[in-house]
C-alpha positions as CSV (number, residue, x, y, z in Angstrom):
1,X,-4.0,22.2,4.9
2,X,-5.9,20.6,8.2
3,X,-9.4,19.7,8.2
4,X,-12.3,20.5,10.2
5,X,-15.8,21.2,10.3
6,X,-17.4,24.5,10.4
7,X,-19.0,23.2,13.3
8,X,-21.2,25.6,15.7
9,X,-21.0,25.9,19.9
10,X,-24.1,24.1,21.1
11,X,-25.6,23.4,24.8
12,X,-26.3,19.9,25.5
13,X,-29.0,19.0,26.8
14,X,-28.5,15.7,28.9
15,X,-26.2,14.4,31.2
16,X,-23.4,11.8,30.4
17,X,-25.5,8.6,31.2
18,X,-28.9,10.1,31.8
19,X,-32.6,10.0,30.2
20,X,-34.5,12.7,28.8
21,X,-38.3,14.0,29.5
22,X,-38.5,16.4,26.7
23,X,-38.0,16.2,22.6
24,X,-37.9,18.5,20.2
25,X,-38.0,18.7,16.3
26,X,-37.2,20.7,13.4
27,X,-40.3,22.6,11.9
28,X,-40.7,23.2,8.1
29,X,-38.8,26.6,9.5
30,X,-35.9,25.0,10.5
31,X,-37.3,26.4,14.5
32,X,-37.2,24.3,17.1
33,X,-40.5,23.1,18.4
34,X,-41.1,21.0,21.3
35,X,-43.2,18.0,21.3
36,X,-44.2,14.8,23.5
37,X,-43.4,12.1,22.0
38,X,-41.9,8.8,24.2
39,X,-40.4,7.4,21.2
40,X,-37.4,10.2,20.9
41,X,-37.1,11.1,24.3
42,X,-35.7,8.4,26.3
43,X,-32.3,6.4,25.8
44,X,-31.0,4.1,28.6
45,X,-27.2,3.4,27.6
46,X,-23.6,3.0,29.3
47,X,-20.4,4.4,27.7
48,X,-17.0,3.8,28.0
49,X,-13.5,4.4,25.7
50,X,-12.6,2.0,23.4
51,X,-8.7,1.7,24.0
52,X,-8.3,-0.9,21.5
53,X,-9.3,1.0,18.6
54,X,-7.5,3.8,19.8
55,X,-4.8,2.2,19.8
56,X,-4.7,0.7,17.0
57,X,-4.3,3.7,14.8
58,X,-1.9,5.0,17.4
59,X,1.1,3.9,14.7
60,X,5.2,5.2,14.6
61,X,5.6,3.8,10.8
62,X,4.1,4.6,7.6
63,X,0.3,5.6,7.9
64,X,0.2,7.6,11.3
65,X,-2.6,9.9,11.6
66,X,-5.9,11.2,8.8
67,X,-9.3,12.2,9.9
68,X,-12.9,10.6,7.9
69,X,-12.6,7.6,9.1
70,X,-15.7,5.8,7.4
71,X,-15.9,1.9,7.8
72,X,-17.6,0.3,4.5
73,X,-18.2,-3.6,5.4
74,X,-17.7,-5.0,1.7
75,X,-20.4,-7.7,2.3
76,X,-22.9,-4.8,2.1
77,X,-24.5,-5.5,5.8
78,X,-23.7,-2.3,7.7
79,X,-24.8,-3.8,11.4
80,X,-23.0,-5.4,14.1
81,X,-22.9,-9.0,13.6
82,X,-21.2,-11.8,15.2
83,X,-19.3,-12.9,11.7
84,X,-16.1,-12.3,10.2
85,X,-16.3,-10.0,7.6
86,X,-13.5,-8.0,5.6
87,X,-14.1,-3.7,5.9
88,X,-12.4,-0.7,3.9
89,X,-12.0,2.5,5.7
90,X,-11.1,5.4,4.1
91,X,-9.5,8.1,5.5
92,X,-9.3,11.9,4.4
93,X,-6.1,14.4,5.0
94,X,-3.6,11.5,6.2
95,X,-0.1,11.5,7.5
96,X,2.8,9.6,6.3
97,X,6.3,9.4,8.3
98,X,8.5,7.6,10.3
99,X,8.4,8.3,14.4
100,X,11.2,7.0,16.3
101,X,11.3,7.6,20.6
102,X,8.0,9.2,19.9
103,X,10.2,12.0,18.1
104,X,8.8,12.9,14.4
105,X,11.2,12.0,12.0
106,X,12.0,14.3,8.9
107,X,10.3,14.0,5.5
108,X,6.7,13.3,7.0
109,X,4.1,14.1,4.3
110,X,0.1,14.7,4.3
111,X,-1.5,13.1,1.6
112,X,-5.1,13.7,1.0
113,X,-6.9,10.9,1.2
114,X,-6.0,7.2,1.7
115,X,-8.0,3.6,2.5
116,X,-7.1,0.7,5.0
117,X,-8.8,-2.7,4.9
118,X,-9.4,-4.5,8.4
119,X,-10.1,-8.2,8.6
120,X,-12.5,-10.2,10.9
121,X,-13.7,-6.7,12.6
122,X,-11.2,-7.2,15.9
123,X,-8.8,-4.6,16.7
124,X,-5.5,-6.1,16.3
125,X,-2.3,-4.9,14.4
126,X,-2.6,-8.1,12.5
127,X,-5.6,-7.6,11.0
128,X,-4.8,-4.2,9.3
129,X,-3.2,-2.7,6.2
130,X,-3.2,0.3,5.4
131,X,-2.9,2.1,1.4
132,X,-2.1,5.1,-0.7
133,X,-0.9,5.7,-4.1
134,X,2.8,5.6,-4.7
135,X,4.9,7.2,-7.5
136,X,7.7,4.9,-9.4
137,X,10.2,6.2,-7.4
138,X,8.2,5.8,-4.0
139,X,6.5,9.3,-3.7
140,X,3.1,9.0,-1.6
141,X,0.3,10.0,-3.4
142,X,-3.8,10.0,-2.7
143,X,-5.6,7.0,-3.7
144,X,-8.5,9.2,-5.1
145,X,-7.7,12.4,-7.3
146,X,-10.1,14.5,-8.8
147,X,-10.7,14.0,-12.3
148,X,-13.7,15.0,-13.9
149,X,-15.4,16.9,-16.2
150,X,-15.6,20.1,-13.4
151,X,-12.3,19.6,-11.6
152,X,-10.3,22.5,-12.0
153,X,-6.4,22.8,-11.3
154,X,-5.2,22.3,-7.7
155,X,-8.6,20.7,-6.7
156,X,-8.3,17.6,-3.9
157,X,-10.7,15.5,-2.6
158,X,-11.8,14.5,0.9
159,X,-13.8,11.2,1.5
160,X,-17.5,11.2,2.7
161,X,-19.8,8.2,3.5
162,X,-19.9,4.9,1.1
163,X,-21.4,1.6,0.7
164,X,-21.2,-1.4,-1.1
165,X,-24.6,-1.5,-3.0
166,X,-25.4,-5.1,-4.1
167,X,-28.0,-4.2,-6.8
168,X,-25.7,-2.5,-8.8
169,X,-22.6,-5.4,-9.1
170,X,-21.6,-5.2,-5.8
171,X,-19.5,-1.7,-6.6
172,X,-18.4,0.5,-4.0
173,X,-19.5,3.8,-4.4
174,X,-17.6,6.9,-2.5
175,X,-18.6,10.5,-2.0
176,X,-16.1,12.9,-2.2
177,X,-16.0,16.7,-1.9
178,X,-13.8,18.5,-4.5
179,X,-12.1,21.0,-2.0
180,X,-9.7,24.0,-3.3
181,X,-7.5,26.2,-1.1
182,X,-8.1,29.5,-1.0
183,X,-5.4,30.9,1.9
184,X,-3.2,30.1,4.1
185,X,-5.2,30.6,6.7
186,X,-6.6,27.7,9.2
187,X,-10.0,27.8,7.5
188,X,-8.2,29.0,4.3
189,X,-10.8,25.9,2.1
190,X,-13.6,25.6,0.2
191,X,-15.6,23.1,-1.1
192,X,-16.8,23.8,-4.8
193,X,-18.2,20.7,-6.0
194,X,-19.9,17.1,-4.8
195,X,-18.2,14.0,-6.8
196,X,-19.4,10.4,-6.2
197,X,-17.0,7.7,-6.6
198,X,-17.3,4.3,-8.0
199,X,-15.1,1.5,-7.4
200,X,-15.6,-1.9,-9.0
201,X,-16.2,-5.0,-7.1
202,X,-13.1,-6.7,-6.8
203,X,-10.7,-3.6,-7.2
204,X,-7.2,-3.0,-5.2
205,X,-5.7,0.0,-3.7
206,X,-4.8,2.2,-5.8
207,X,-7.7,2.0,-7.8
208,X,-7.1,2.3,-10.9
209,X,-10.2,1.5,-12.4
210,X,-12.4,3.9,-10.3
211,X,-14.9,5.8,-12.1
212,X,-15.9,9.3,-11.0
213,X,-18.9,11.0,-11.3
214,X,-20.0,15.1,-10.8
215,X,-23.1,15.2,-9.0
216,X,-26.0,17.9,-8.4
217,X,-25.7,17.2,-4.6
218,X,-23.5,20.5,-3.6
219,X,-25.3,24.1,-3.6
220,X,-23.2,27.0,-2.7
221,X,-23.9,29.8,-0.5
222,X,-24.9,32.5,-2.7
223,X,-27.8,35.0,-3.7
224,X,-28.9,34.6,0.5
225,X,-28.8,30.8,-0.2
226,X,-27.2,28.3,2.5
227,X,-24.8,25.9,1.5
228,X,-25.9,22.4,1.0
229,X,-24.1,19.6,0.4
230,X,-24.4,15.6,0.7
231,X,-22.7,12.4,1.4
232,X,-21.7,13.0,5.1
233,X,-23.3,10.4,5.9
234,X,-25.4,7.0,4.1
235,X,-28.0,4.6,5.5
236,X,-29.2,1.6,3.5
237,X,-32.4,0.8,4.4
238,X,-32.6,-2.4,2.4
239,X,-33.0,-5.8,3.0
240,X,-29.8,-6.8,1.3
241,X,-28.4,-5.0,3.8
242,X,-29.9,-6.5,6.7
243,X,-32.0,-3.5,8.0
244,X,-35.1,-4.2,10.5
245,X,-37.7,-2.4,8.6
246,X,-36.3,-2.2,4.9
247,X,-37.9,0.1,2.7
248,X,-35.9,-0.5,-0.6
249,X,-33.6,3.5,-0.3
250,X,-30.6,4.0,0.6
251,X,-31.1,7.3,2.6
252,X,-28.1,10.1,2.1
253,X,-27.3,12.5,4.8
254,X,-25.6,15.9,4.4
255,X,-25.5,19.6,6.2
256,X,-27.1,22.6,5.2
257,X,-26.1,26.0,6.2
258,X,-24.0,27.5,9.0
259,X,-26.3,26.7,11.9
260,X,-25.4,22.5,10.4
261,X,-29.2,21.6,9.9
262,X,-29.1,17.5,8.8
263,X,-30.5,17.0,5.5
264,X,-31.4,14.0,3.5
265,X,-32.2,12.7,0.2
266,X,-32.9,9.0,-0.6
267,X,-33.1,6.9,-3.9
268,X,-33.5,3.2,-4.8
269,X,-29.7,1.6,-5.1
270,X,-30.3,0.7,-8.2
271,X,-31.4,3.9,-9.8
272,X,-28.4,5.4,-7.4
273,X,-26.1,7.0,-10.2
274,X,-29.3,8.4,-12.1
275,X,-29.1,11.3,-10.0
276,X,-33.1,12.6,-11.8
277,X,-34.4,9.5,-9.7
278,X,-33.1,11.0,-6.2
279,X,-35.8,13.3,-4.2
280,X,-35.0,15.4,-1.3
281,X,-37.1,15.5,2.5
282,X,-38.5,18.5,2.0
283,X,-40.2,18.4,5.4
284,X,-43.5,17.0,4.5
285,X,-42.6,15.1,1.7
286,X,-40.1,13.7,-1.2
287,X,-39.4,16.7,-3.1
288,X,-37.7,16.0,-7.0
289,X,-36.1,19.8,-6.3
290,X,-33.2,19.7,-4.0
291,X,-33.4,23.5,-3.6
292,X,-36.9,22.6,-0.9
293,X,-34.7,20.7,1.2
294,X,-35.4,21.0,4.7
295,X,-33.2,20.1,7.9
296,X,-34.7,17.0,9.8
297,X,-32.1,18.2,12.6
298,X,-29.8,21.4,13.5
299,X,-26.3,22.1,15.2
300,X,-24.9,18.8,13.7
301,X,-21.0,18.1,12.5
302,X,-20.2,17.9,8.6
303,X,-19.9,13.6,8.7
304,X,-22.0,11.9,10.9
305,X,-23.4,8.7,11.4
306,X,-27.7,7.4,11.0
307,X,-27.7,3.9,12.2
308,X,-30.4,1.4,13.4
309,X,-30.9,0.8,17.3
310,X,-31.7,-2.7,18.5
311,X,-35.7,-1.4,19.3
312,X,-35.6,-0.5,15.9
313,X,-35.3,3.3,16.2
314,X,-32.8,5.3,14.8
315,X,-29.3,7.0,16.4
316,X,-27.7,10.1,14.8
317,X,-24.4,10.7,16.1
318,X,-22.2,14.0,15.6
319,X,-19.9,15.8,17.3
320,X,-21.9,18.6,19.2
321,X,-19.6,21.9,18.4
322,X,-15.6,22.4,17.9
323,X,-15.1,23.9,21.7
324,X,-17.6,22.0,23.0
325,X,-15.8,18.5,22.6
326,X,-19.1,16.7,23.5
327,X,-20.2,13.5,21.7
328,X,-23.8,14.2,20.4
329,X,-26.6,11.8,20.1
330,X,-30.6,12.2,19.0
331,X,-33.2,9.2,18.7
332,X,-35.5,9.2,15.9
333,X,-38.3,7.2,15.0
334,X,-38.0,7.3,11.6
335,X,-34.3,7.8,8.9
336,X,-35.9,11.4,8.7
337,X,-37.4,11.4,12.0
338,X,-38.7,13.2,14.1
339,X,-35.0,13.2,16.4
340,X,-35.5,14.0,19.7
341,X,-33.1,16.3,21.5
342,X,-29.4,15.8,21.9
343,X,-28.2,13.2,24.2
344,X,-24.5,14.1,25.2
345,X,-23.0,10.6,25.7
346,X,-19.2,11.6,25.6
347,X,-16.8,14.4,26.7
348,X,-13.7,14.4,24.8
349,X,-11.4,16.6,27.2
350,X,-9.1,14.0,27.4
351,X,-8.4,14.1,23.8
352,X,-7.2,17.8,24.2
353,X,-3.5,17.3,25.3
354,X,-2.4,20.8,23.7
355,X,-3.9,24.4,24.1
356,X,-4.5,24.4,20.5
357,X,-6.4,20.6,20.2
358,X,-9.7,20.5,19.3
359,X,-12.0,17.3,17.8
360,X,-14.9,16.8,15.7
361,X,-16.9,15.0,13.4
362,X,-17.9,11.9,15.8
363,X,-20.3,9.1,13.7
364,X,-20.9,5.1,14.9
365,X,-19.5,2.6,12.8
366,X,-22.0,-0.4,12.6
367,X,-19.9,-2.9,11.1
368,X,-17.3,-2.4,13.9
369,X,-19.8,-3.1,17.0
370,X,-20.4,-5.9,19.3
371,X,-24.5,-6.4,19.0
372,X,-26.0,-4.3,21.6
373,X,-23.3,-1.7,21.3
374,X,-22.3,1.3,19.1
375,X,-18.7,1.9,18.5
376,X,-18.2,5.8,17.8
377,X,-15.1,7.6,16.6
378,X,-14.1,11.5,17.0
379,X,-11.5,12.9,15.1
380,X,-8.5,15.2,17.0
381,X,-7.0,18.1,15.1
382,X,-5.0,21.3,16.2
383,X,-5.8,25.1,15.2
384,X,-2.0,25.1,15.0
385,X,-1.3,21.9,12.8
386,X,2.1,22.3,11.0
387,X,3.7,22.9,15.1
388,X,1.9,20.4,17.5
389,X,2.4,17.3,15.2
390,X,6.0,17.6,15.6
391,X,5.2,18.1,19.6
392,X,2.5,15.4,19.7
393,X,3.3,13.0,16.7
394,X,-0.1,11.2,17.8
395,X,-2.6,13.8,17.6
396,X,-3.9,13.1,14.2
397,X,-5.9,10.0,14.8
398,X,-9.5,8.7,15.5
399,X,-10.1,8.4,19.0
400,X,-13.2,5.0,20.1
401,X,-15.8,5.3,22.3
402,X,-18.1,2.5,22.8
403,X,-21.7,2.7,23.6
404,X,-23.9,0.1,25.6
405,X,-27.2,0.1,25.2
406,X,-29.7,-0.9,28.3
């Protein structure tokens, strides 16, 4: 079963390159107010692709397409840094096969989740390996399985944000959504529960002693309540992990009802699997209830990205809509802002080589930049899946843009 986000169609409201005059943000009634405010409403920035991380996932053997794509710099500093440093990525629904004369060879497989480790953050086939799970006899199975108290039969996961958090033993700790399928149909998924996954410091592919953990951090839409969930995306405002103006949280990002308003919650990381200690932005304030959450931010993608500008302000990146294709960016002066008003830095129509292609979920990776810069990903999927990988063997990968900031 593909993936995507139950995005929303937005319209953009700046050109590809361009400044803004006005900003807006989200009321305690989730309406859109405008205000004047310098800090949120101006960006100066060039963009251009990133060829060389697209092509590096552009592969013929083994591991050769999977959407998610978070980057998790195992020395815990989440910023772009002229140092080598070793990253995992994880990777949700993921491809496995052979493709020979760009043909697609029989006895592909989709897996549902997987992990790669890059070295020295450059973009060469050198530096990267890429993991699953394997049976005795060879099978490909998903690193990460659903296994807890709440996991019913058939359950899978996909991946959400991570970090390495250095006050609790340097563990890696995963979110994952515990997704079920309910038809065949192309949205034929649910999710129906909100896992966080912990995975010791020091531990290899496959895993074996990761730890999983149900979490309170998923509401479902019922009784004329919208859907919450979190882990889409994490920022660790810490001074362990190099952040400009540390406040001790590690902020977590996630999506609340149809219309994708940008929640958050934040805790201290070392209080980060007592799940009583975590409090919600509620709007005004940090709220113990997560039922009071309020959307900092609206018409966002499912994953996303928060990350820390060189001015010290703040970038949210998201993929604007599923027909839309456009690259999405607000400024904020704050991890909960207020965000100023979409900033569309990237059109994606040349991503859409089929009639049926659409992308989504676009978020920076830190860890993967040049100082001064923001590398973004995109993910490409088709409405017709199971037909236009055998016609474009490709498709299934991250696409790179990279971002210069002026």
């Amino acid at each position: 079963m593909n993936k995507i986000g139950m995005l929303k169609n937005i319209c953009l409201a700046a050109a590809l390159g361009g400044s803004l005059s006005l900003a807006f943000t989200t009321t305690s009634h989730n309406k859109i107010t405008p205000i004047k405010n310098a800090a949120v409403d101006t960006l100066k920035f060039s963009v251009s692709e990133a060829p060389e991380w697209s092509a590096l996932f552009k592969r013929s053997s083994g591991w050769f397409g999977g959407d998610g794509i978070f980057a998790i710099p195992l020395n815990g500093v989440d910023k772009p840094v002229n140092a080598p440093v070793k990253t995992m990525i994880v990777f949700s629904d993921t491809m496995l096969g052979e493709i020979t004369d760009g043909t697609l060879q029989p006895g592909f497989k989709m897996i549902h989740n997987s992990v790669a480790y890059l070295n020295n953050r450059e973009p060469l086939e050198k530096n990267i390996s890429f993991h699953w799970k394997k049976t005795k006899t060879g099978k490909p199975l998903s690193i990460f399985k659903p296994k807890t108290k709440n996991t019913k039969p058939g359950d899978y996961f996909w991946l959400g944000d991570a970090f390495v958090n250095k006050d609790l033993n340097n563990a890696t700790y995963i979110f994952a959504y515990r997704i079920k399928n309910i038809s065949e149909a192309v949205f034929g998924f649910a999710e129906v529960g909100n896992v966080l996954i912990k995975v010791p410091a020091g531990s290899k592919p496959p895993f074996t002693n990761q730890q999983q953990m149900d979490t309170p951090f998923f509401i479902p839409a019922k009784d004329g309540k919208d859907e919450v969930t979190f882990g889409g995306s994490i920022f660790v405002n810490t001074a362990n992990a190099g952040a400009k103006k540390p406040d001790g949280y590690v902020y977590v990002y996630g999506v609340k009802g149809k219309d994708k308003q940008v929640v958050v919650a934040r805790v201290q990381p070392k209080l980060f699997e007592q799940f009583g200690a975590w409090r919600f932005w509620d709007g005004s304030q940090w709220n113990k209830d997560i039922n009071k959450v309020a959307g900092i931010a609206d018409q966002a993608s499912n994953e996303l990205s928060i990350s820390e500008l060189p001015d010290g302000r703040y970038a949210m990146v998201f993929m604007g809509g599923v027909m839309t294709n456009k690259v999405g960016l607000r400024v904020g002066t704050t991890p909960v802002g207020p965000f100023g008003p979409v900033v569309n830095v990237w059109d994606a129509k040349d991503a859409i080589e089929g009639k049926n292609f659409f992308t989504y979920n676009a978020k920076a990776h830190p860890a993967l930049s040049k100082p001064g810069e923001l590398l973004i990903s995109y993910n490409v999927n088709s409405f017709d899946f199971w037909n236009d990988v055998k016609k474009f063997p490709n498709l299934y990968r991250p696409r790179f843009i990279k971002l210069k900031l002026n």
